[in-house]
C-alpha positions as CSV (number, residue, x, y, z in Angstrom):
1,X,-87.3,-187.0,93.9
2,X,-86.9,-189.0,91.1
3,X,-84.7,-192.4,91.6
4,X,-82.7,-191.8,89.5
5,X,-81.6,-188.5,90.4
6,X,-81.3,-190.0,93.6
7,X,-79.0,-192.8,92.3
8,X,-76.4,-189.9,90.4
9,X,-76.6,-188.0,94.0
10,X,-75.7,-190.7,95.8
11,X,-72.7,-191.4,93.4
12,X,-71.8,-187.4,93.1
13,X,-71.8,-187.6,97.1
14,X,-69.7,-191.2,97.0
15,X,-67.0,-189.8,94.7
16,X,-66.9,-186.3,96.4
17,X,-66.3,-187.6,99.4
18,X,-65.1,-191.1,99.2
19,X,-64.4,-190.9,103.4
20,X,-67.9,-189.2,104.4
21,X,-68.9,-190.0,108.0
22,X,-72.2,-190.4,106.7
23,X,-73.9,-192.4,104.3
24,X,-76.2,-190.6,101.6
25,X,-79.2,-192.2,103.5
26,X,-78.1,-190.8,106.7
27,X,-77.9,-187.7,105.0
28,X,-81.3,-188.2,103.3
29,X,-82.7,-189.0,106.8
30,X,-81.1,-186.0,108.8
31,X,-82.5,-183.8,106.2
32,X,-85.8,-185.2,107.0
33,X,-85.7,-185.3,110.8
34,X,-85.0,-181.3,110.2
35,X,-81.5,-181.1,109.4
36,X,-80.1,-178.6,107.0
37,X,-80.9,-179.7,103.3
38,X,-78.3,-177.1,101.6
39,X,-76.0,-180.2,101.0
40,X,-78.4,-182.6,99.9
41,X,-79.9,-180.0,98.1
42,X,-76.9,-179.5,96.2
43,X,-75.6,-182.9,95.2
44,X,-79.7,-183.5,93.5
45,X,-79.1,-180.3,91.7
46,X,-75.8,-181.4,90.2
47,X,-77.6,-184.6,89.5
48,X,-80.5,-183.2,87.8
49,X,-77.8,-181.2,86.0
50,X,-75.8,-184.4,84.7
51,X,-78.5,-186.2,84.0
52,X,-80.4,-183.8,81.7
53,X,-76.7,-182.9,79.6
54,X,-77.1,-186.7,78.9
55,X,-80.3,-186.1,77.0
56,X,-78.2,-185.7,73.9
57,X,-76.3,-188.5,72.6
58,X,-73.1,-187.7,71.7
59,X,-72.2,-189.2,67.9
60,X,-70.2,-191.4,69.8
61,X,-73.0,-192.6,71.8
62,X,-75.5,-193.3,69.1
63,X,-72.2,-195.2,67.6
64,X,-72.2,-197.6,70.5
65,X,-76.1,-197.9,70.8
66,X,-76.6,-198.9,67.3
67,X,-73.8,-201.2,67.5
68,X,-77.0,-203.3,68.9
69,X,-78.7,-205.0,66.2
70,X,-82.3,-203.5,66.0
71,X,-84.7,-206.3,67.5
72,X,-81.9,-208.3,69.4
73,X,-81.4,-206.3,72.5
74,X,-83.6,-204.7,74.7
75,X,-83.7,-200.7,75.7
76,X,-81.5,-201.5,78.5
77,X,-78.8,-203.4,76.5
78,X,-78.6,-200.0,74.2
79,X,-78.4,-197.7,76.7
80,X,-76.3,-199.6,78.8
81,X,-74.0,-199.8,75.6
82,X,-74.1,-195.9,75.4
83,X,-73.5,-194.7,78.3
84,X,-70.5,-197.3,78.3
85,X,-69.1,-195.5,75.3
86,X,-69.5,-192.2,76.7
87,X,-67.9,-193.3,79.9
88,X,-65.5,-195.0,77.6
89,X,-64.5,-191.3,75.9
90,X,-63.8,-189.5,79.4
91,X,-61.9,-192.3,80.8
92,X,-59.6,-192.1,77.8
93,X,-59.7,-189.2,77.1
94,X,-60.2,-189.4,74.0
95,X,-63.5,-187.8,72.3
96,X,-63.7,-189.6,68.4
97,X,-66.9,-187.7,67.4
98,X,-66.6,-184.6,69.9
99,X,-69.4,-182.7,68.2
100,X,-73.3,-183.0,69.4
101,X,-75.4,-186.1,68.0
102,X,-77.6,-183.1,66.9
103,X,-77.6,-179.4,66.0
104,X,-78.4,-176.9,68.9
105,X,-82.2,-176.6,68.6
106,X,-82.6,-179.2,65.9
107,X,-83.6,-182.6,64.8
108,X,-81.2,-185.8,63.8
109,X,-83.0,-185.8,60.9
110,X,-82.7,-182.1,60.0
């Protein structure tokens, strides 16, 4: 499994159930000492899930990324300062630019 799908897992399983008896590597672990994997299974398919309806920028997003002057900050700066704004839309809950960053099958550029 990827680590980052393990990272959103962990984090679905954290804010699902902030007063678990177990930790997500506990879980990870009893899962592979034979436990049942239904619930483990389940929290990496909602990650993989969230992770790929992030694929798309939302106009929003691309908003706060190139709010980053080409050049002057790395990859991790920008998408650091996306993923801030989209975070920044739910928390308000206020969506400026509600629409896609791109048509449904399409390009930016198209």
């Amino acid at each position: 499994m990827s680590e980052m799908i393990e990272r959103v897992a962990e984090a679905l399983m954290k804010a699902r159930h902030p007063d678990a008896p177990l930790t997500y590597a506990e879980v990870v672990f009893a899962v592979q000492t034979g436990s049942d994997s239904s619930v483990l299974d389940g929290f990496r398919r909602d990650a993989r899930a969230a992770i790929e309806a992030m694929r798309e920028p939302t106009v929003a997003m691309l908003v706060g990324g190139n709010h980053c002057q080409p050049g002057s900050y790395s990859a991790e700066k920008i998408w650091a300062e996306m993923i801030d704004t989209a975070l920044a839309e739910t928390l308000s809950g206020n969506t400026p630019f509600p629409m896609k960053a791109k048509p449904e099958g399409g390009h930016l550029n198209d």
